[in-house]
C-alpha positions in Angstrom: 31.7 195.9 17.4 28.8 193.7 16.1 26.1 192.9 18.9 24.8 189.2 19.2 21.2 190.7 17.9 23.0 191.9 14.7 21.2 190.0 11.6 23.4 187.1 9.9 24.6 188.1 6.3 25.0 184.5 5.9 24.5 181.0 7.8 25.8 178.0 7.0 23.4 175.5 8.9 24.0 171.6 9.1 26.7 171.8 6.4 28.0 167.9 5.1 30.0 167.3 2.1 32.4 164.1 1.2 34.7 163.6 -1.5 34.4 159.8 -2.1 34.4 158.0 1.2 36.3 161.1 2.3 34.2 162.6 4.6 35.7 166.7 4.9 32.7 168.2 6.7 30.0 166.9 9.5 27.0 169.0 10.0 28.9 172.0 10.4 27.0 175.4 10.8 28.4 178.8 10.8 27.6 182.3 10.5 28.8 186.1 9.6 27.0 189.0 11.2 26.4 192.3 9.3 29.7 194.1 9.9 31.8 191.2 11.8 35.1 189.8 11.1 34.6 186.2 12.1 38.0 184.7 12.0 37.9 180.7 10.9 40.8 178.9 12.2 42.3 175.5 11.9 45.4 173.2 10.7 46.2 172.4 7.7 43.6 169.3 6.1 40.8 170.1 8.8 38.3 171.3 5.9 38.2 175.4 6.2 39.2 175.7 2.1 36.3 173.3 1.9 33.7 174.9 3.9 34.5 178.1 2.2 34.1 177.0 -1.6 30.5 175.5 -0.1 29.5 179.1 0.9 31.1 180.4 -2.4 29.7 177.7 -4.8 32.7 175.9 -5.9 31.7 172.9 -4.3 28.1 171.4 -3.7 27.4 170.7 -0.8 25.6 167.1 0.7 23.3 168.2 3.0 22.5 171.4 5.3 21.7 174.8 3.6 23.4 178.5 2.7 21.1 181.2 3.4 22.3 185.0 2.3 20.6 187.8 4.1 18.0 185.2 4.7 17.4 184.2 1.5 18.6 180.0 0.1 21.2 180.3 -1.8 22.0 176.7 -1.6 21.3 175.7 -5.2 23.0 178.7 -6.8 26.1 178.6 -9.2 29.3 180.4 -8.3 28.5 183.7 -10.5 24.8 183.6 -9.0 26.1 183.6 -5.6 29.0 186.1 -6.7 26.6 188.2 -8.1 24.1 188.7 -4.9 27.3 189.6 -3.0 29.4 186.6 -1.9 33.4 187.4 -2.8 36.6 185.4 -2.1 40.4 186.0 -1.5 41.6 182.7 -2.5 45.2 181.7 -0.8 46.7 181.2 -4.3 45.9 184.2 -6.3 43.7 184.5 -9.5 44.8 187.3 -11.1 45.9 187.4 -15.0 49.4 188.2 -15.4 49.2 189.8 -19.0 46.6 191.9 -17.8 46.0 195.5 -16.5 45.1 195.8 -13.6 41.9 197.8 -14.5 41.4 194.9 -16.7 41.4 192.7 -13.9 39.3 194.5 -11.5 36.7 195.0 -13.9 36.7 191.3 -16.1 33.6 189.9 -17.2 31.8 193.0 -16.4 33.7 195.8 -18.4 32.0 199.5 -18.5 30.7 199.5 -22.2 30.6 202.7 -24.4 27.3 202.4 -26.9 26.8 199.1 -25.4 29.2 197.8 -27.7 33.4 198.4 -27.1 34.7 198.4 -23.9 34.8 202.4 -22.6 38.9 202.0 -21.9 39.1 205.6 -20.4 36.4 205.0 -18.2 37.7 201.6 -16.9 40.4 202.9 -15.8 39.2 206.2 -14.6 36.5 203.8 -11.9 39.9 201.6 -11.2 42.0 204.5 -10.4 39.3 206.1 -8.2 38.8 202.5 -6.3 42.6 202.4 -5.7 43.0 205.7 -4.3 40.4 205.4 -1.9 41.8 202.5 -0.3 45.3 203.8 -0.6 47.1 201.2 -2.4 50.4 201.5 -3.8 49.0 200.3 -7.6 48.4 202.0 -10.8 45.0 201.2 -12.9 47.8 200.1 -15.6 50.1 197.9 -14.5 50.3 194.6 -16.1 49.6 192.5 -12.6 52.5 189.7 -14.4 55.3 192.5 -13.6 54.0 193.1 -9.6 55.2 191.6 -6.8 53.6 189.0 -4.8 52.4 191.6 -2.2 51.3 194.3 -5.1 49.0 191.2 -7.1 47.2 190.0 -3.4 45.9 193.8 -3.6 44.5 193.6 -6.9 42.5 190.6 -5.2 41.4 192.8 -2.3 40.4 195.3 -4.9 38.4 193.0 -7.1 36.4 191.6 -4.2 35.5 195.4 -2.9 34.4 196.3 -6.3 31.8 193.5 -7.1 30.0 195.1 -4.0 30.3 192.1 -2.3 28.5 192.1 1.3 30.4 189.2 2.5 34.4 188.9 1.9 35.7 185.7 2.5 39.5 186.3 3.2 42.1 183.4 2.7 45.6 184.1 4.3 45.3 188.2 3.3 48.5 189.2 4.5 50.9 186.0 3.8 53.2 188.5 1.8 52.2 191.8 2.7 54.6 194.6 4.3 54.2 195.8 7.7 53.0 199.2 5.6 50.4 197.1 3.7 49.2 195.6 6.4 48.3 198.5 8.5 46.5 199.6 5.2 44.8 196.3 4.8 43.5 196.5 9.0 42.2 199.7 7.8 40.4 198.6 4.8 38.9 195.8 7.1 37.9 198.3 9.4 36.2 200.9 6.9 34.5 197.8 5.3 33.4 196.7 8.5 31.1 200.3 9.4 29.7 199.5 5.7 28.2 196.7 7.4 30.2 194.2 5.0 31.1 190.9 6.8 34.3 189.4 6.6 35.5 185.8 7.2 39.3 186.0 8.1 41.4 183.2 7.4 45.1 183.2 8.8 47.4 181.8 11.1 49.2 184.4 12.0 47.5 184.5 15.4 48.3 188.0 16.3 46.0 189.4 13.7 43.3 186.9 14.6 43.6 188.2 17.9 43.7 191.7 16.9 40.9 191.7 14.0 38.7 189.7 15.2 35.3 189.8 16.8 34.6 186.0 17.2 36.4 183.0 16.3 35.8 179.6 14.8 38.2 176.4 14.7 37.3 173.9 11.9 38.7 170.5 13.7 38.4 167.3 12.2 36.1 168.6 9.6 33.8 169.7 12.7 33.4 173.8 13.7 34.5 174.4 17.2 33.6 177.4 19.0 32.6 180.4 18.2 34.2 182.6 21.1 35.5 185.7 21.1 39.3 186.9 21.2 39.2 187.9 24.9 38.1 184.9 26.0 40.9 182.9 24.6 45.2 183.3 23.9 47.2 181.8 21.2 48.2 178.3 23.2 44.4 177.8 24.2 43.9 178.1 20.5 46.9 175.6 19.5 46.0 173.5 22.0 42.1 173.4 20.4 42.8 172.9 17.0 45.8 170.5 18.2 45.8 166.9 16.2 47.3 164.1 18.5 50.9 164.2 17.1 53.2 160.4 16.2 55.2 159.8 19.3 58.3 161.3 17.4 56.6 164.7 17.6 56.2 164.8 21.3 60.2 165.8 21.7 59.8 168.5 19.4 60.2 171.9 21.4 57.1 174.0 21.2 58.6 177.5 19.4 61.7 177.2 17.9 63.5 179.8 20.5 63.7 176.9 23.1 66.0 174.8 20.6 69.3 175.7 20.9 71.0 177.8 18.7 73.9 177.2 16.3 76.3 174.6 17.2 80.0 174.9 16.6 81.5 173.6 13.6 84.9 174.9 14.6 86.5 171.7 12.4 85.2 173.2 9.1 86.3 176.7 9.0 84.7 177.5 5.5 81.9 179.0 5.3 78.7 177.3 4.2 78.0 180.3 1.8 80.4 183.1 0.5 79.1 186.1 -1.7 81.0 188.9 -2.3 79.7 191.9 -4.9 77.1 190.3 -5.7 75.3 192.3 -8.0 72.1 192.0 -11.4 71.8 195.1 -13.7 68.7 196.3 -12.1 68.0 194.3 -8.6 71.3 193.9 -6.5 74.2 196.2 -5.8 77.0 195.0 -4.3 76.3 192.4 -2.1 78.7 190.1 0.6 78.4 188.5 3.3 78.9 184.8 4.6 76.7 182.2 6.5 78.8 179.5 8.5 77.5 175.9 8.8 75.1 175.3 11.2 74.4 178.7 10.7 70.7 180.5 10.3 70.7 184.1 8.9 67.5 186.1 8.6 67.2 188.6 5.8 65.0 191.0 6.9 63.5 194.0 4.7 60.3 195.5 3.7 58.5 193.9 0.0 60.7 195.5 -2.7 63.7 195.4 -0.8 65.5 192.9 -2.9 65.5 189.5 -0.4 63.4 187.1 -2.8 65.7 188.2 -5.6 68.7 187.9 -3.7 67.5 184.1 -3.1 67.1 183.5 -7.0 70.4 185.1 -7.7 72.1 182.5 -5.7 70.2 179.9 -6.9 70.7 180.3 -10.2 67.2 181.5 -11.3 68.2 185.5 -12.6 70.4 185.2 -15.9 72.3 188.6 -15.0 74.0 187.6 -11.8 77.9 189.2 -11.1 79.8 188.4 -8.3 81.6 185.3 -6.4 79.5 182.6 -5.0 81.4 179.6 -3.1 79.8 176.9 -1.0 81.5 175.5 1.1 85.2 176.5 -0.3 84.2 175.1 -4.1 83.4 178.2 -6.4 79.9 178.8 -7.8 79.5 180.2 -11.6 75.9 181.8 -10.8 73.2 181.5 -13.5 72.3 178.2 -13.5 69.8 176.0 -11.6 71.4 172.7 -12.1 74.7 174.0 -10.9 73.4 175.4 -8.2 71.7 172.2 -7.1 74.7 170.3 -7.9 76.9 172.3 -5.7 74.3 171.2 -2.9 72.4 174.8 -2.3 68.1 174.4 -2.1 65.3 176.7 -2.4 61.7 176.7 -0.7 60.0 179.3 -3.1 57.7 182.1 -1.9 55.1 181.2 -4.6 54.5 177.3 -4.1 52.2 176.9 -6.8 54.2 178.1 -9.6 57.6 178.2 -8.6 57.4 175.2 -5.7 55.4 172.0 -7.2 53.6 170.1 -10.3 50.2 170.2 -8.9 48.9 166.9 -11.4 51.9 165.0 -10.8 52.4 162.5 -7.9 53.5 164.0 -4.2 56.3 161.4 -4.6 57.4 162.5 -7.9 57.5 166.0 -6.6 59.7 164.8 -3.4 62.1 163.0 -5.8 63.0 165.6 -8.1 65.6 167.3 -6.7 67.2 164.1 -5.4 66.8 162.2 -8.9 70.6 162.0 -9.3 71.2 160.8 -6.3 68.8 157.6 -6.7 69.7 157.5 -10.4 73.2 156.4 -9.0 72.2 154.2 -6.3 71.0 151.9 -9.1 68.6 153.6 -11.5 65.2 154.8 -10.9 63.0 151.5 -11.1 61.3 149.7 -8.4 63.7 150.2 -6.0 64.4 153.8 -6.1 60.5 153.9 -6.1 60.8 151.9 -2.9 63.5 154.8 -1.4 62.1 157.8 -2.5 58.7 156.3 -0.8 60.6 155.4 2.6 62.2 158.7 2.6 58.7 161.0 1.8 56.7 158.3 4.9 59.7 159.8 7.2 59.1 163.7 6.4 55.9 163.1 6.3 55.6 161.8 10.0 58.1 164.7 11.2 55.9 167.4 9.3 52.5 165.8 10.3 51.7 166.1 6.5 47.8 164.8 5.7 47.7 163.2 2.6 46.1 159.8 1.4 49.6 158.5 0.4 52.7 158.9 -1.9 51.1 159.0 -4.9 48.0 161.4 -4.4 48.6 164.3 -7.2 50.4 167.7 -5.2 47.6 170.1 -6.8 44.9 168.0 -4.1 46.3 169.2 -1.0 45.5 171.9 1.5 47.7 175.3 0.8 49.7 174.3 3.6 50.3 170.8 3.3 51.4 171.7 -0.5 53.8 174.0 1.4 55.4 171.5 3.9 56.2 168.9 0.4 58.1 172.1 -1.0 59.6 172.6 2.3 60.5 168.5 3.2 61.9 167.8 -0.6 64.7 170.4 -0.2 65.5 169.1 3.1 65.5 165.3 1.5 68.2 166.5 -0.9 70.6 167.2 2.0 71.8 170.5 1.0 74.8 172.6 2.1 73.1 175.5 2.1 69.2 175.9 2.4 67.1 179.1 1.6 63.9 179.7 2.7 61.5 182.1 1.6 58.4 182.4 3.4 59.0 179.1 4.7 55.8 178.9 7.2 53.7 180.8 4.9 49.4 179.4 4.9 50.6 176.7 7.7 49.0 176.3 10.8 50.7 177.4 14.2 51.8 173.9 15.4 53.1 172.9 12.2 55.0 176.6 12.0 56.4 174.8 15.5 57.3 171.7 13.7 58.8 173.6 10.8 60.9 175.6 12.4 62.1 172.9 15.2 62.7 171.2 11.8 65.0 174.2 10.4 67.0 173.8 13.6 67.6 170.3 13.5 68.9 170.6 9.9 70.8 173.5 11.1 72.3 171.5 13.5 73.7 168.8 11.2 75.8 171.9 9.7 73.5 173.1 7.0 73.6 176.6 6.3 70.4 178.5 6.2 69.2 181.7 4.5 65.9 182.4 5.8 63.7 185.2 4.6 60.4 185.8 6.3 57.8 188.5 6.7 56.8 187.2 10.0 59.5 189.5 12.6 58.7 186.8 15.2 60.1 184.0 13.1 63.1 185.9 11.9 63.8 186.8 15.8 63.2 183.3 16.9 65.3 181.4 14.1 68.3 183.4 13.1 71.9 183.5 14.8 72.1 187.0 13.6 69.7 189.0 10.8 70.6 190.8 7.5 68.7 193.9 6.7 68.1 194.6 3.1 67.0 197.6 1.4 67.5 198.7 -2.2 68.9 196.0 -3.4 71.8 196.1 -0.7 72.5 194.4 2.4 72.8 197.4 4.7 73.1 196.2 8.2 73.7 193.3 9.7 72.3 192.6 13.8 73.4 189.6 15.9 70.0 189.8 17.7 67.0 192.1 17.9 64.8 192.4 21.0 61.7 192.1 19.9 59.3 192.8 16.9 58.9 195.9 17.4 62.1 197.0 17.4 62.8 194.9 14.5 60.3 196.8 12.0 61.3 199.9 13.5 64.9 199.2 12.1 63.2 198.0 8.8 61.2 200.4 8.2 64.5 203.2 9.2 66.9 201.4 6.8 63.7 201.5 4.1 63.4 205.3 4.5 67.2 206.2 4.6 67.5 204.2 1.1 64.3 205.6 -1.2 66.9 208.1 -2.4 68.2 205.3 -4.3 67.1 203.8 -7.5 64.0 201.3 -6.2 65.0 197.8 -6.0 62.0 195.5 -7.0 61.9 191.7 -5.5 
């Protein structure tokens, strides 16, 4: 563990920066010791992105200064400052689909042969020796666009180790990583850390803060609180810190979702909310059924690669190749079609927000509206006064999710990570759907709004909505669900009515994982 006489790699001193009359930071100052993982923490808004692409050289900052191993590196550009050693994870991922990933690892700076054409079999040999020393599952020629989520925020990782980078600023690292993958990544940190390489850990997931950490920041209000260090301090001391005062219609809100009650009977609808039997795609799925009542929340647990995300796609209508019966709520289904889906009332909260969940230049109200544009086509067109609904119905979701935004029509792509996250998440719930499925539903949000999502799933829950929810997080799968599906292979292989705790949770994961690899591998 880093000593308080360890040199800073970098200090951020008397930081300011505004955007218009927006000011995001106030003389904030912050440093990174050689070989200390300095978690920054905070909810959603308070200016952590911000403060990061100030020390990386995206944004410029107002006043204060950056100094790198001593040296100003205030003025610099972004590849200056990359180039002396500074590296970033961003939340939303970089990489370029159509490429290798040797390609990617190495762009801009390819290995030349005669100083001329890129030296192919050398690139890859350096890419395949990188990726076997950290021991991730990758090969140096995979086109990144045909990984999973998980597999593409390694090639991130990977990219930032190989610029020699001697601080690593890491945003949300493990928001889709497997219980496998992140053991691998704690590791990485680790052997990075005895290189002397400092890290700046961004997460929520407060566990690993806890865990990885040697001190800990809060950015509040656009203002650094702290630093401390993990044993001086427990997850609700930390809520509680970075804690916003909340709208008076927040203060009934439970504070974890296990003290809401759970489902609610529905015994005068005895259809189910969803029906699937043998439901099956020609490489993903095999044979899947199994019902969800209203009211109803089912976890689907599984390791990455275990088929859940494409089991959410299937049954809304994304994959072209679907077989099988589909019925919600009694009325029959015909899978492979979004609009049908949608029209039969079933929603989806994407895992990837950015290119799946939202049109970052367009309007947060236009994104809120579009699944509902029917609905307010028929209550008298969409003029003036469907303008006026669909903006009374985003102010309400966006006092129950606490969302920070200038107003309705601020373009989607300006927000925080998590706030774009909580418009994916409330326009769904807007639409009144009979059946709601959530993938990575909480993922890049703060702990008290993961408290106010969740509280929120419940209350939907309770009006008789269905819910799907798929989540990486064991904790939110334990605390949400009635009962949890376990998926591996492409097949629903057990279903639980409660587990006892994490633990025993990715235990059973990780057994049903093992007893299927015999099987032909089911990607998501």
């Amino acid at each position: 563990m880093p000593t308080p006489n360890e040199p800073a790699i970098v200090a951020m001193e008397n930081i300011s920066k505004s955007f218009g009359a927006n000011k995001v930071l106030r003389d904030v100052s912050f440093a990174v010791r050689t070989g200390e993982v300095h978690a920054l923490l905070g909810e959603n808004g308070a200016g952590k992105s911000t403060l990061m692409k100030a020390l990386i050289g995206v944004h410029h900052v107002d006043e204060g200064r950056i100094l790198l191993e001593g040296s100003d590196v205030t003025a610099l550009a972004l590849r200056d400052r990359m180039d002396r050693g500074i590296a970033m994870i961003f939340q939303e991922l970089s990489v370029l689909a159509n490429r290798s990933v040797a390609e990617n690892l190495f762009l801009l700076r390819e290995p030349r042969a005669l100083g001329l054409r890129v030296d192919r079999k050398r690139m890859i040999r350096e890419a395949d020796a990188l990726i076997a020393q950290y021991g991730f599952a990758l090969k140096s020629t995979d086109i990144v666009g045909e990984l999973g989520f998980a597999q593409r925020q390694m090639v991130e990782i990977l990219k930032a180790i190989s610029r020699r980078a001697r601080l690593i600023v890491m945003d949300e690292p493990t928001s889709s990583l497997t219980v496998q993958e992140e053991e691998t990544l704690f590791a990485t940190i680790a052997q990075l850390k005895t290189t002397g390489i400092g890290i700046v850990y961004i997460s929520h997931r407060m566990a690993d803060v806890l865990r990885l950490s040697d001190r800990i920041s809060i950015v509040k209000d656009g203002r650094i609180v702290g630093p401390f260090r993990p044993e001086e301090t427990s997850i609700d001391h930390i809520a509680a810190l970075m804690s916003r005062p909340r709208d008076a219609q927040m203060e009934d809100l439970p504070q974890d979702a296990s003290a809401s009650p759970k489902r609610a009977s529905f015994a005068g609808n005895s259809l189910p909310a969803l029906s699937v039997r043998d439901l099956s795609t020609s490489r993903k799925l095999e044979a899947i059924s199994f019902d969800i009542a209203p009211g109803e929340v089912v976890g689907l647990g599984g390791l990455v690669g275990s088929g859940r995300s494409a089991l959410a796609k299937a049954l809304f209508g994304i994959l072209p190749d679907v077989r099988g019966q589909i019925t919600i709520s009694g009325m029959p289904l015909v899978p492979g079609s979004v609009p049908r889906a949608i029209a039969a009332g079933v929603a989806l909260v994407p895992e990837d927000r950015r290119l799946e969940g939202l049109i970052g230049g367009r309007s947060l109200a236009e994104n809120f509206a579009l699944p509902s544009l029917s609905r307010f086509a028929k209550l008298g067109g969409l003029g003036p006064v469907a303008a006026g609904r669909i903006n009374s119905l985003f102010d309400r979701y966006r006092n129950d999710l606490s969302l920070l935004c200038r107003g309705p029509n601020q373009p989607a792509q300006q927000l925080s990570g998590g706030n774009q996250q909580k418009v994916v998440f409330a326009k769904w719930l807007a639409m009144g759907p009979k059946l709601l499925i959530l993938d990575e539903p909480t993922s890049g949000v703060d702990i008290n709004a993961k408290r106010e999502m969740r509280a929120l799933v419940r209350r939907t829950a309770a009006t008789g909505v269905g819910v799907l929810l798929i989540s990486s997080e064991l904790e939110e799968l334990i605390d949400l669900s009635d009962r949890i599906l376990v998926m591996a292979a492409g097949r629903v292989t057990r279903s639980i009515e409660r587990a006892e705790d994490e633990s025993q949770l990715r235990s059973l994961l990780q057994t049903e994982a093992a007893r299927h690899m015999s099987l032909p591998r089911k990607e998501e």
